[in-house]
C-alpha positions as a printed Julia matrix, in Angstrom:
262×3 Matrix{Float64}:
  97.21  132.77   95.08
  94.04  132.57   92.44
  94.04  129.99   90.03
  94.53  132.36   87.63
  97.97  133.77   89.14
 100.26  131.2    87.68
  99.25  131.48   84.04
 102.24  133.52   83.79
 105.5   133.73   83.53
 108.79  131.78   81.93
 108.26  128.1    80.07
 104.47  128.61   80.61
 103.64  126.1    77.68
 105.85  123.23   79.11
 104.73  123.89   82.48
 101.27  123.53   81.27
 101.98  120.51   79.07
 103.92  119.13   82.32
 100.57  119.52   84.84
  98.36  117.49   82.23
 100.9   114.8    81.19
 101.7   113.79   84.59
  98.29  114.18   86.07
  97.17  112.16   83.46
  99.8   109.41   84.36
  98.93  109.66   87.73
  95.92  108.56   86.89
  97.24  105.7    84.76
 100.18  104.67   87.12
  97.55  104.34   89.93
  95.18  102.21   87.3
  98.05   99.69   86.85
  98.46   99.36   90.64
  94.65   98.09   90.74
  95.18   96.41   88.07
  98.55   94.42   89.94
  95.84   93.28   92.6
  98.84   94.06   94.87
  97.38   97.04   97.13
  97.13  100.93   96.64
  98.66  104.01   97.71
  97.0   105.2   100.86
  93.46  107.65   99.06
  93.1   104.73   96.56
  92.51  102.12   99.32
  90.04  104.47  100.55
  88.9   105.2    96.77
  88.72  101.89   96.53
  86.46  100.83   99.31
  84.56  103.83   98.71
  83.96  102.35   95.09
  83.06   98.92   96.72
  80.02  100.32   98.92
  78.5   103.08   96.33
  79.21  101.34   92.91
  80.45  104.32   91.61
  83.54  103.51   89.6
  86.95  104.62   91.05
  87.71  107.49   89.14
  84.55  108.72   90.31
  84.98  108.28   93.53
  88.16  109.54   93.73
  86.67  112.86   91.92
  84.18  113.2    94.62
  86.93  112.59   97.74
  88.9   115.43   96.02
  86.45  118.55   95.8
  85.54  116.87   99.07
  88.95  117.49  100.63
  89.17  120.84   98.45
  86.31  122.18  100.88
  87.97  121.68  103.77
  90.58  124.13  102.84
  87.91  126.67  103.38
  88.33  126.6   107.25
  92.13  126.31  106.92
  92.36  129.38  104.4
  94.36  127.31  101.95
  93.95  128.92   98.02
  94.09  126.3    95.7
  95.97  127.14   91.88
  95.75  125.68   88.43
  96.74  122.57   89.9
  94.31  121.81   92.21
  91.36  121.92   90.56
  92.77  119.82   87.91
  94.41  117.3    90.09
  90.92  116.88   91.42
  89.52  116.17   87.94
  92.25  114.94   85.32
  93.7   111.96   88.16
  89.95  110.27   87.99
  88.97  110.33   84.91
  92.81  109.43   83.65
  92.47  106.12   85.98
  88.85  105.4    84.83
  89.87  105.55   81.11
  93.4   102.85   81.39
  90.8   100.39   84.03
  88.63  100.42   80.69
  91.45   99.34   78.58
  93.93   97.6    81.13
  92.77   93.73   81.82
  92.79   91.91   85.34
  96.08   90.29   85.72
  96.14   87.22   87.7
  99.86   85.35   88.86
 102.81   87.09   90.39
 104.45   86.69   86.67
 102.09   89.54   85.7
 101.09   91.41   88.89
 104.57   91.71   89.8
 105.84   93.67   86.86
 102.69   95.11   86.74
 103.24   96.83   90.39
 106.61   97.59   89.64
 105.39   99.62   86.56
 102.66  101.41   88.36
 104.85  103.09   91.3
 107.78  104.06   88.76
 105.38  105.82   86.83
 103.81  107.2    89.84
 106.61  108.47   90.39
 107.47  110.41   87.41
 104.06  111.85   87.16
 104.69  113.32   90.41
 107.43  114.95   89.35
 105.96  116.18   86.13
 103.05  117.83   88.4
 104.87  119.14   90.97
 107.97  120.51   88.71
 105.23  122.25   86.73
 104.41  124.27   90.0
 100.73  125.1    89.29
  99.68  124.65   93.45
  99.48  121.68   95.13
  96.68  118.53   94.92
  94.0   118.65   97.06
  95.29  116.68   99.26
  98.75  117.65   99.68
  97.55  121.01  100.22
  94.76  119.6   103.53
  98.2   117.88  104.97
 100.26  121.49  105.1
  97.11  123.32  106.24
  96.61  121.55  108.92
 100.43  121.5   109.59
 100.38  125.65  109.66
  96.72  125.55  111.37
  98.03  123.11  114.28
 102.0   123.34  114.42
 102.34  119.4   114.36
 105.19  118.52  111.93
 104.01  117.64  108.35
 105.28  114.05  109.1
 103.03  113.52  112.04
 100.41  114.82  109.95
 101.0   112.78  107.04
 101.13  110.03  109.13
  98.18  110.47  110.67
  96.15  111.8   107.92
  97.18  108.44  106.03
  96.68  106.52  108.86
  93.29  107.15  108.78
  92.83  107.02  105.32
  94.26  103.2   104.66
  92.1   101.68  108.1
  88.87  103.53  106.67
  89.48  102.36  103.05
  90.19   98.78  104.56
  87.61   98.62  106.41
  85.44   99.04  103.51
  86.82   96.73  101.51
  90.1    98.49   99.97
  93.18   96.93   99.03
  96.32   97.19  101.28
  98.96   94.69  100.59
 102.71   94.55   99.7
 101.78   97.1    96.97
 101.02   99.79   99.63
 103.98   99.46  101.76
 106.42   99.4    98.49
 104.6   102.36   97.16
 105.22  104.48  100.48
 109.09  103.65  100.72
 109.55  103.8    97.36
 107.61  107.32   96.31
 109.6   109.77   97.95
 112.83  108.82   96.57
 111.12  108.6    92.71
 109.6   111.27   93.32
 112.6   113.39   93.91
 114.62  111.57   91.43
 111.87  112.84   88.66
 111.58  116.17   90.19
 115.78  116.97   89.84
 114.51  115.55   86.26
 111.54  117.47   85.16
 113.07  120.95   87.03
 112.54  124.21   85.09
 115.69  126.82   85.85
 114.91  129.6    87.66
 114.35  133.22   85.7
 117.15  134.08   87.59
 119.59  131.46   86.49
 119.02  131.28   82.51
 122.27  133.23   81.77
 123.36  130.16   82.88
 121.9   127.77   81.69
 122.38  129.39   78.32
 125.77  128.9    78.45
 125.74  125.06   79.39
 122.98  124.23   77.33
 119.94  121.66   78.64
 120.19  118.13   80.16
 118.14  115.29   78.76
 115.19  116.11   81.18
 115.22  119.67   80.37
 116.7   120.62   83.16
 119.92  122.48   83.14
 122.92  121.37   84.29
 124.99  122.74   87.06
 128.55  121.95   88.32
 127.57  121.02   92.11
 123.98  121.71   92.49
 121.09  120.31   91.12
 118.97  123.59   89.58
 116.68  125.27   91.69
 113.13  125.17   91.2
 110.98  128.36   91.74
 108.52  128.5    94.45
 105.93  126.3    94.16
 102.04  127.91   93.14
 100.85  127.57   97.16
 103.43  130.29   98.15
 105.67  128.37   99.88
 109.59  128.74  100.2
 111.59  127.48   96.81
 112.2   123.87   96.02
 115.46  122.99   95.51
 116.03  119.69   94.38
 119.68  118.3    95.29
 121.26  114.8    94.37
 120.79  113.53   98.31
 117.57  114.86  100.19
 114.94  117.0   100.43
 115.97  120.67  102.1
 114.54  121.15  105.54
 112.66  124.55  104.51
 110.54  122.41  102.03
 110.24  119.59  103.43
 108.76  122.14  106.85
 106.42  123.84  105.19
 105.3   122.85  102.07
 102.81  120.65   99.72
 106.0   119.54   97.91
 107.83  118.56  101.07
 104.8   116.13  102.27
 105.17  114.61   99.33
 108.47  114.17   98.8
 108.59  113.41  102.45
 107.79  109.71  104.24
């Protein structure tokens, strides 16, 4: 798809308002988990290192890693959307602005909460982004490239794209802790929660949801099943968000399904 391709189409406003707001908490949520002095997810640790050894601030950094990792979808033929190019952007400059304005927080009294805070709302921004199905981050979208380009199974991938990622950030002088390990058991299973959430009916299914009327979220109700959430931007099969676990098809082939994935 071009960048341009999604710009069309049903709830185009909300889905637009939904790609900034929870980019932009992205951003924040992953500021608060510096801030908690508790370790990172698995690119800040290597954000964070990275940061350490250039003295560029964080943000920065993490803007740099991410056109970095959006030229390496060159080789694997990946087309980035909307999305993309702002993920790379709106997540650095997002965390850069709370550091400025969020102090160091020293005792568990205040790190702890403070850590708790950062992964929940790392968790709904995820499913704000992804629900607003503008293509996948930069990163997301190198994990299911090299899935397709390789036929390994986007867990092994994952794993060993993340893998690398935490040792090299550690190495130079990142922060893994108890912070990192919560964050990775904890992210799939907000970040599904949020996506059911933040879920936009499909064109198909607004009869309806006209005659139930929305849920809190803005997603509409259904008797059984959770609502079904159009394909995602990268062209991958349709996300369907249910009340127990990620459907096989996504989690097999798409940026969504790596996420949502451990």
């Amino acid at each position: 798809m071009s960048i341009a391709s999604g710009l069309r189409g049903r709830h185009l406003a909300r889905r637009l308002v939904q790609l900034y707001v929870g980019l932009t908490l992205y951003g924040v949520s992953s500021a608060l988990l510096v801030r908690s002095g508790l370790g990172l997810e698995p690119w800040n640790v290597l954000h964070q290192g990275l940061a350490e050894k250039t003295g560029l601030s964080i943000g920065v950094v993490s803007i740099v890693v991410g056109a970095t990792v959006l030229l390496l979808w060159l080789p694997i033929r990946q087309r980035p959307g909307l999305g993309t190019v702002s993920n790379v952007f709106v997540i650095g400059l997002a965390m850069d602005g709370a550091l400025a304005l969020v102090p160091d927080v020293h005792g568990l009294a205040g790190q702890v909460p403070l850590l708790v805070l950062g992964i929940v709302l790392n968790g709904v921004a995820t499913g704000l982004y992804i629900a607003a199905r503008f293509g996948p981050g930069p990163r997301d979208g190198l994990m299911t490239g090299l899935h397709r380009l390789t036929g390994r199974s986007i867990r092994l991938v994952r794993t060993a794209i993340e893998v690398v990622v935490v040792a090299t950030g550690f190495l130079l002088g990142g922060s893994v802790g108890v912070g990192t390990v919560l964050y990775a058991l904890a992210i799939g299973p907000l970040a599904q929660f949020f996506l059911r959430w933040f879920a936009l009916p499909e064109p198909g299914s607004a009869g309806a949801a006209s005659a139930s009327g929305p849920e809190p979220g803005g997603a509409t109700p259904a008797p059984e099943t959770a609502p079904a959430l159009a394909a995602p931007a990268s062209g991958g099969p349709a996300l369907v968000p249910g009340p127990g676990s990620v459907p096989s098809s996504v989690a097999a082939g798409t940026p969504e399904g790596a996420i949502l994935r451990p």
